[in-house]
C-alpha positions in Angstrom: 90.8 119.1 83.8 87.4 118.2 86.1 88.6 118.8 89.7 86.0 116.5 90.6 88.4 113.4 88.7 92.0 112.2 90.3 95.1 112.2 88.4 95.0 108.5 88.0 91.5 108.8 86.5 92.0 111.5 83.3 96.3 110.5 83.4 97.5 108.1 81.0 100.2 105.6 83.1 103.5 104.3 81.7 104.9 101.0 82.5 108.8 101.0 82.3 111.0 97.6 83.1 113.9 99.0 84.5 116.0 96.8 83.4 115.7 97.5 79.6 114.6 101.1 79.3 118.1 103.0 79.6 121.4 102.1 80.7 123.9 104.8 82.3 126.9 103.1 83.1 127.7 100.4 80.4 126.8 97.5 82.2 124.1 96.6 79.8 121.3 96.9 82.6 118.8 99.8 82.4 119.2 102.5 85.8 117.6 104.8 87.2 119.8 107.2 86.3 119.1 106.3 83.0 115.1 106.6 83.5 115.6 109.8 85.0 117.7 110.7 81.5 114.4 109.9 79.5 111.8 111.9 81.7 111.5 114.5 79.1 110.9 112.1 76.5 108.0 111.2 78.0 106.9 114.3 79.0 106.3 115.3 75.8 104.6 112.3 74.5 101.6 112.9 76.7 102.4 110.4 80.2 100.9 111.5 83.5 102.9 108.8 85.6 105.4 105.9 85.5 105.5 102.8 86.9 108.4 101.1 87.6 108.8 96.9 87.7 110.3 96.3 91.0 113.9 98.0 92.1 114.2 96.7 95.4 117.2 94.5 96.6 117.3 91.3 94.8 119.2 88.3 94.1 116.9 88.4 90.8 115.9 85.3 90.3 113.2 86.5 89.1 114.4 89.8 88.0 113.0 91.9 91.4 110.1 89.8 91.9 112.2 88.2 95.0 112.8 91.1 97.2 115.5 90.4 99.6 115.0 94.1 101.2 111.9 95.7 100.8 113.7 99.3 101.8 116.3 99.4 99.9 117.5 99.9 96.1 118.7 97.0 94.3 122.3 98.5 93.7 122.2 97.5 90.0 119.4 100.0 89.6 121.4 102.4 91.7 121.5 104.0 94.9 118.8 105.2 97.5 119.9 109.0 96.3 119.3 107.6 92.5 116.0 107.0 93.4 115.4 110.3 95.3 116.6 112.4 92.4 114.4 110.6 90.3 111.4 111.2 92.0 112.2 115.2 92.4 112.6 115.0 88.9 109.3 113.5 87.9 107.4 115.5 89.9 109.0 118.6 88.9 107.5 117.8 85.5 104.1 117.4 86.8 104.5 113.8 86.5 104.0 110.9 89.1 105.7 107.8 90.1 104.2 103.7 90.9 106.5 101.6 92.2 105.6 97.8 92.2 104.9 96.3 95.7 105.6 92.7 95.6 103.4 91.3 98.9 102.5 87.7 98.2 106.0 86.5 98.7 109.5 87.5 99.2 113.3 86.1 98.3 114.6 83.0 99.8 117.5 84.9 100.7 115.7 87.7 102.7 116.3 88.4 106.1 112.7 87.4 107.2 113.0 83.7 105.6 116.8 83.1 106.4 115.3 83.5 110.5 112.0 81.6 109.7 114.0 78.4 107.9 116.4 78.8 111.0 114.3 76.5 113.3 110.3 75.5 113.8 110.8 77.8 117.1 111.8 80.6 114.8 109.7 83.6 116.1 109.1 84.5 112.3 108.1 80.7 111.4 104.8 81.7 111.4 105.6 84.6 108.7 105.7 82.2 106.1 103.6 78.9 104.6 104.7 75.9 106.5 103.2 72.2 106.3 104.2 68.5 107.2 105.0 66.1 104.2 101.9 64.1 103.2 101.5 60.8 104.6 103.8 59.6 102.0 106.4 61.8 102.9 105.3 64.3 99.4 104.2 67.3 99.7 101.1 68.8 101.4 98.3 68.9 98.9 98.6 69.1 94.7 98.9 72.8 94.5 101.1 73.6 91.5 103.5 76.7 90.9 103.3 78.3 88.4 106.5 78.3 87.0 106.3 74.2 86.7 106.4 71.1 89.3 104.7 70.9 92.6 104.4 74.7 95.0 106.1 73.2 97.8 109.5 72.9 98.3 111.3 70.5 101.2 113.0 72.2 103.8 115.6 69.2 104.9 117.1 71.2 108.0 113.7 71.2 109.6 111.7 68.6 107.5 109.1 70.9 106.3 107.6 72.2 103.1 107.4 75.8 102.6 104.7 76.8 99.8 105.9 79.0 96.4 103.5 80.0 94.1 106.4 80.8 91.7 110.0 79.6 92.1 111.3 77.9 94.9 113.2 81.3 95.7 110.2 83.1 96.2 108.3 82.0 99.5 104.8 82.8 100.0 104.4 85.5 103.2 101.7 83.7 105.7 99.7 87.6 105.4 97.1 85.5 108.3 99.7 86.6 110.5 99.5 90.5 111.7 103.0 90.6 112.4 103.0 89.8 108.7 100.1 92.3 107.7 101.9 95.6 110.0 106.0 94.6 108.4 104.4 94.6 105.2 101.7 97.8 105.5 105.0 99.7 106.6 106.8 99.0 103.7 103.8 101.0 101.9 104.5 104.0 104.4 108.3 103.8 103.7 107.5 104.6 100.0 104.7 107.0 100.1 106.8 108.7 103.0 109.9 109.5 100.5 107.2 110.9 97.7 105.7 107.4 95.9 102.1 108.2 94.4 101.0 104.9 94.5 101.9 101.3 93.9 101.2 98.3 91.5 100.5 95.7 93.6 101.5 92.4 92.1 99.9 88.9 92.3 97.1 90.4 94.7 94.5 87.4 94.1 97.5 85.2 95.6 97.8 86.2 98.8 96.2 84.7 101.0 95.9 80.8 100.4 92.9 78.0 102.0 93.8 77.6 105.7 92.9 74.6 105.0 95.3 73.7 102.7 92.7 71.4 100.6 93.5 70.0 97.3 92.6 71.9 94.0 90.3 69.8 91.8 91.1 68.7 88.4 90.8 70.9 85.4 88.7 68.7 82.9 89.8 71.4 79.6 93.2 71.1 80.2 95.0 71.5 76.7 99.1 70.4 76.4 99.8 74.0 75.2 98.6 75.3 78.6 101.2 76.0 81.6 101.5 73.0 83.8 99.7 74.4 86.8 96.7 74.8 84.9 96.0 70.9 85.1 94.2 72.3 88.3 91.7 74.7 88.9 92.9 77.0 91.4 89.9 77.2 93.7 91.8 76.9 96.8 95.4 78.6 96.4 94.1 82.0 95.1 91.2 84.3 95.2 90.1 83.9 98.9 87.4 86.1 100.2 89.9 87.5 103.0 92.4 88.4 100.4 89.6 92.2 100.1 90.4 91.9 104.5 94.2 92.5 103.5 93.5 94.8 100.4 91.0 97.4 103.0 94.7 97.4 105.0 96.4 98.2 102.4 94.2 100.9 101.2 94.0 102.5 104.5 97.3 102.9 104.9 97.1 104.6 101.4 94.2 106.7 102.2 96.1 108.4 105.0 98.0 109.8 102.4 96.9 112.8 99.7 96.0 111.6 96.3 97.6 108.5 96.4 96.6 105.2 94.2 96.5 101.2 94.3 96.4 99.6 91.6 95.8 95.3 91.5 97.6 93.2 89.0 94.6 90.5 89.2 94.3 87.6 86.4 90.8 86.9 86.9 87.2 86.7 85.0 85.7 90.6 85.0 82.8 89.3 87.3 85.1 88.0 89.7 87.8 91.0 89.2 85.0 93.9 89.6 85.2 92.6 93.8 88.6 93.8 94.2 87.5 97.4 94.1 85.7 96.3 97.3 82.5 97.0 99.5 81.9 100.7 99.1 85.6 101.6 97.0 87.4 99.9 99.7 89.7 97.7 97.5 92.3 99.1 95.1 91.3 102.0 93.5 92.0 99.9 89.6 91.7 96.1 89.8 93.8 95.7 86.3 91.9 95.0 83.3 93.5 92.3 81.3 90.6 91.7 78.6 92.3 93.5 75.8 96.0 91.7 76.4 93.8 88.0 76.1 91.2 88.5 73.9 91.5 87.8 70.1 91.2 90.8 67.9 87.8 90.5 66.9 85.3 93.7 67.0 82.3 91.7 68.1 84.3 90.1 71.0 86.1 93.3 72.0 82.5 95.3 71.7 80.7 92.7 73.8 83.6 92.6 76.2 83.8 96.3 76.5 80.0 96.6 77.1 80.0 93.8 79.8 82.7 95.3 81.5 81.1 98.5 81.9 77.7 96.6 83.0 79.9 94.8 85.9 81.4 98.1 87.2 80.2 99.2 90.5 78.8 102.3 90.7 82.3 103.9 92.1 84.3 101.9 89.7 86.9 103.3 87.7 87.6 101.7 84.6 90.7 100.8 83.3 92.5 99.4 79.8 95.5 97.4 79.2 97.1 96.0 75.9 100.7 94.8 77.0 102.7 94.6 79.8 106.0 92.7 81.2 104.4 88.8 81.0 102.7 88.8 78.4 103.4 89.0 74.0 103.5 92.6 73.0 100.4 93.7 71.1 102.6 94.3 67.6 103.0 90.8 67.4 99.9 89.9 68.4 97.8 91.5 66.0 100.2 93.5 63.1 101.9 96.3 62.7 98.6 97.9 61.0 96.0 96.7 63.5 98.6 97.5 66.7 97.4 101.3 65.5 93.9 100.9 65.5 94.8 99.5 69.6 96.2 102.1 70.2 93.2 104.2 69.2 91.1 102.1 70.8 93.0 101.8 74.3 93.3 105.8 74.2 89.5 106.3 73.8 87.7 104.3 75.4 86.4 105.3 78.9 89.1 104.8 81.8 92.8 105.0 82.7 95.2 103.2 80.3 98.6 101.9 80.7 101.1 101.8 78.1 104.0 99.4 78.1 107.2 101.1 77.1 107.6 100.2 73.4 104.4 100.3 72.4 104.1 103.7 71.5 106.7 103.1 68.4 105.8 99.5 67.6 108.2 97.4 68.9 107.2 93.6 68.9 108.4 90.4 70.3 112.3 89.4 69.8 113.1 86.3 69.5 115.8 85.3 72.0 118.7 82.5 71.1 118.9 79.4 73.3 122.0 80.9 74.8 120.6 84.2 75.8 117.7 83.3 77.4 117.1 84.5 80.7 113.6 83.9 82.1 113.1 81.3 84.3 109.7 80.3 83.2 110.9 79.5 79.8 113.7 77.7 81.5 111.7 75.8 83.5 108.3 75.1 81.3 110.4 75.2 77.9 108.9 74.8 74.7 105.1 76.6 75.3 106.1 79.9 74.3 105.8 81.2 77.8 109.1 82.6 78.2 109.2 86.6 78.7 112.2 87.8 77.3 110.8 88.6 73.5 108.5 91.6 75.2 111.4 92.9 77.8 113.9 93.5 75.3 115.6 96.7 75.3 114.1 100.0 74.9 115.2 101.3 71.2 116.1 105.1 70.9 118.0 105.5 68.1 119.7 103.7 65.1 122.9 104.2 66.9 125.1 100.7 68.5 122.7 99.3 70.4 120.1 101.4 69.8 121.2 104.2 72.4 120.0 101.4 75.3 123.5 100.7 76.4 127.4 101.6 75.4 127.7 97.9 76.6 126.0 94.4 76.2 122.7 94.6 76.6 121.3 91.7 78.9 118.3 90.6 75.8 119.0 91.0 72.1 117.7 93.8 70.4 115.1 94.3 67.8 115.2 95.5 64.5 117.1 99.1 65.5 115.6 101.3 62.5 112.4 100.7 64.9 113.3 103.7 67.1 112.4 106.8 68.7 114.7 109.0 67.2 113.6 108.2 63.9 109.9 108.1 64.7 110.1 111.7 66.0 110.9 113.2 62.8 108.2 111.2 60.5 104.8 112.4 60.7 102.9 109.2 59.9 105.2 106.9 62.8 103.5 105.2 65.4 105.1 107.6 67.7 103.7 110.7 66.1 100.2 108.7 66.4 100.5 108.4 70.0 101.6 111.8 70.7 98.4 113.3 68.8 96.5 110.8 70.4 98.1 111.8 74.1 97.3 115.5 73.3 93.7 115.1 72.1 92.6 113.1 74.7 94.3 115.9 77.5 92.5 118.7 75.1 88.8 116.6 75.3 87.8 115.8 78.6 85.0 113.8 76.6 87.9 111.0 76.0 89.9 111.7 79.3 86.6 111.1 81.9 83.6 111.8 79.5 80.9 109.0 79.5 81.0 106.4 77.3 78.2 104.5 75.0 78.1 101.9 72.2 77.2 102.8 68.7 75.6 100.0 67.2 78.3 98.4 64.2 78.5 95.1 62.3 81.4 93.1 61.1 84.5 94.0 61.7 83.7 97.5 62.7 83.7 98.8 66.4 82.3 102.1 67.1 81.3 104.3 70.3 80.7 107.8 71.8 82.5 109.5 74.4 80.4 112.6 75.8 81.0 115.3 78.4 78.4 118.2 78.7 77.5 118.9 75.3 80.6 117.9 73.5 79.8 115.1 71.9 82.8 112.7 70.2 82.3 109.4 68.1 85.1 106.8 67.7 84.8 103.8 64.6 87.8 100.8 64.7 88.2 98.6 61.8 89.7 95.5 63.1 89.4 93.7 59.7 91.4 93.3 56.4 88.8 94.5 54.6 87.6 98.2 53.4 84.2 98.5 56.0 81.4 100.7 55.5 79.8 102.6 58.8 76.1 103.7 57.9 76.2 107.8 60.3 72.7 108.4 58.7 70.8 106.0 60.4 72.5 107.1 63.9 72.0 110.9 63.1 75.7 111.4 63.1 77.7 113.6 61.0 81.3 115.6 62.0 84.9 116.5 61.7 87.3 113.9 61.8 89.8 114.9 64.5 92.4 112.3 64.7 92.8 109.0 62.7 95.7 106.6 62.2 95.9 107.9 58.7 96.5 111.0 59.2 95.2 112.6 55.3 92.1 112.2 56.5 91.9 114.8 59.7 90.0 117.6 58.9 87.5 115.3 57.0 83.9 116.3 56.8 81.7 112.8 57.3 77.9 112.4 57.2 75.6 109.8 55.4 78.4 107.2 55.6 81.9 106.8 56.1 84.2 104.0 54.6 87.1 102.7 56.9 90.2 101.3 55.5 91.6 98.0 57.2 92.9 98.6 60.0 91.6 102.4 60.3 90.5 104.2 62.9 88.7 107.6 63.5 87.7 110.0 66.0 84.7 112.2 65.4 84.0 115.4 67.0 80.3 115.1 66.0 78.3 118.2 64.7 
């Protein structure tokens, strides 16, 4: 590969919730003993680094996103030697590890809030979001959380309202306090000292809030099937311009390490997203791109999108693709077996670093989850919307064996349909699995797909097409995102080539020129003549 690119630029990332990848022990709970179990796994598919959801000490009320002890291993994940074996391990495959760094707000029941709840003297009062009941003895201002009801909560020892953006376990750090800023930078040091490679940083646009405190205004398009906190628009309580004064911290501290990388999860507009990789590359090095996880599946929407995003980057912007993660519906479900190939074409070709959510890669989709095994609390606490996130963290499925070789005990989610599985994948040529793996190994073998440029071939309906160059090799790439055969005119564009890869796989090794007819759902690569 280009020495001139990072690993994190040409390297295809893997997103694994620890919780439902592999269990070790039987208690139903995915390890990291059991992730380290799986490293060759995804060796050989193709992945250049995991990330892992949060592992730290937790109560989990929300699963590790309320850390209780930023140093130290939540003990149903394992131990602190767990974790260094696993990170010997991956890098002795020529992998890398993310962990997720969890800044905007900690657990109720860590040792920071226990001491700032103590008393208003508390020395570490000023470490969190504090405020006087309105003057009618409610809370501050209408800020909303956004798992449901107002963001403050009442403190009756000391009379106070603390601010959550999420549950009332999970207070908001006060990061305009540089006791705040230097406890939390040296949590990033901690990590990187004992081998991390980088860190996905979660809720970024959250953390730092209006000192003001002002209301948020009404939102006039409002819909019932929306979350509850989007009645307001969140003007005030997110996206402050000195949340990229925090980030620049957070990427020195990173940059005083080799080859290290940030990466934001941000849910924002791409005009308003593109500022996170800040003045001159001083943000995080890949602001998340969540276009392809929201957008319908529709080529002209997803062309247009594409092309604007690549218009917004700055000059020093990285790009970067996304089609399922941890919150949100898993993209099987979303848009069909069939078409959930074509994604994965398009999320391996197109021009920057893309994540994979484990699961994806053999087609696992949503499960639904039983009144009495639910476990999220946003479903608990907004029911009814479809917002709950159990269906898409469901347990990891190996093989057709009990439990699909996740757990020799109860696993803590329902699982899927089991003869959806690894083991069974790996032995069919046409499986989602094997699709991923020759997708995985073309774009390592073409550094046209890994960090070649990238331009839009003109297509209509429901076709989506594009080139990927480096030097003089010269690849094309046409998506059918419709139900319909499609017919892609090469004459007119001068093109004509050897189909290298395509989700069905009788056709690689396909000579193409004057026109080329895509099945629904098909997709091709091209390496053009």
């Amino acid at each position: 590969m280009e020495n001139e690119y990072k690993w994190w630029q040409s390297g295809v990332i893997y997103q694994i919730y620890p919780r439902s990848f592999q269990d070790s022990n039987g208690d139903g709970i995915g390890d990291l003993t059991g992730i380290a179990s799986r490293l060759d796994y995804l060796r050989d598919l193709g992945i250049d680094a995991i990330w892992l959801s949060p592992i730290f000490r937790s109560p989990m009320a929300d699963f590790g996103y309320d850390v209780a002890d930023y140093t130290a291993i939540e003990p149903m994940f394992g131990s602190m030697e767990d974790f260094e074996r696993l990170v010997e391990e991956v890098h002795r495959r020529g992998m890398k590890i993310i962990l997720d760094y969890v800044p905007n707000h900690t657990s109720e029941d860590h040792a920071w809030f226990r001491e700032a709840r103590s008393s208003r003297e508390s020395p570490k009062r000023d470490w969190y979001l504090w405020s006087d009941p309105a003057s009618d003895g409610g809370p501050p201002n209408n800020w909303q959380s956004v798992f449901g009801g107002s963001a403050w909560e009442l403190d009756e020892g000391s009379g106070q309202y603390y601010y959550h953006a999420f549950l009332k376990q999970q207070p908001d750090l006060n990061w305009r306090n540089p006791q705040v800023q230097e406890a939390m930078l040296d949590v990033l040091r901690f990590w990187m000292d004992r081998g991390v490679d980088g860190f996905r940083i979660d809720v970024i646009w959250h953390v730092i809030k209006d000192r003001e405190l002002r209301d948020n205004p009404i939102n006039p398009n409002h819909t019932p099937d929306q979350s509850p906190h989007r009645k307001f628009l969140e003007i005030y309580n997110v996206d402050q311009p000195e949340v990229h004064e925090i980030i620049s911290m957070m990427r020195d501290v990173s940059d005083g390490y080799e080859d290290r990388v940030l990466i934001g999860e941000i849910y924002l507009p791409v005009e308003r997203l593109v500022a996170y990789y800040g003045e001159k590359g001083t943000g995080v090095h890949l602001p998340y791109n969540f276009q392809l996880v929201e957008l319908p599946w529709d080529a002209r929407t997803i062309a247009r999108t594409v092309n604007d995003y690549e218009a917004l980057l700055p000059e020093f912007g990285w790009p970067n693709w996304v089609l399922g993660n941890h919150d949100k519906p898993r993209v099987a479900t979303r848009v069909g077996p069939e078409q959930a190939r074509a994604a994965a074409v398009l999320l391996l070709t197109l021009r920057g670093t893309p994540t994979i959510y484990y699961g994806d890669e053999i087609g696992m989709t949503n499960v639904p989850i039983p009144p009495d095994r639910i476990q999220d609390p946003y479903e608990k606490n907004v029911p009814g919307l479809g917002l709950g996130r159990d269906p898409q963290r469901t347990p990891m499925q190996w093989s057709g064996a009990k439990n699909a070789g996740f757990t020799q005990g109860t696993p803590w989610l329902p699982l899927g349909a089991t003869d959806l599985n690894v083991e069974r994948q790996l032995v069919e040529p046409d499986s989602m699995l094997a699709l991923h793996k020759r997708l995985l190994e073309l774009r390592r073998r073409e550094p046209a797909l890994s960090i070649g440029d990238y331009a839009p071939l003109e297509a209509g309906g429901s076709l989506m097409a594009w080139v990927r160059k480096k030097d003089a090799r010269v690849l094309f790439v046409v998506l059918n995102m419709g139900d319909e055969p499609q017919d892609f005119d090469l004459s007119e564009r001068n093109l004509e080539g050897k189909i290298l890869l395509g989700t069905h796989r009788g056709r690689e090794g396909e000579w193409v020129e004057n026109s080329v007819t895509l099945r629904p759902a098909e997709a091709i690569v091209v390496e053009a003549d």
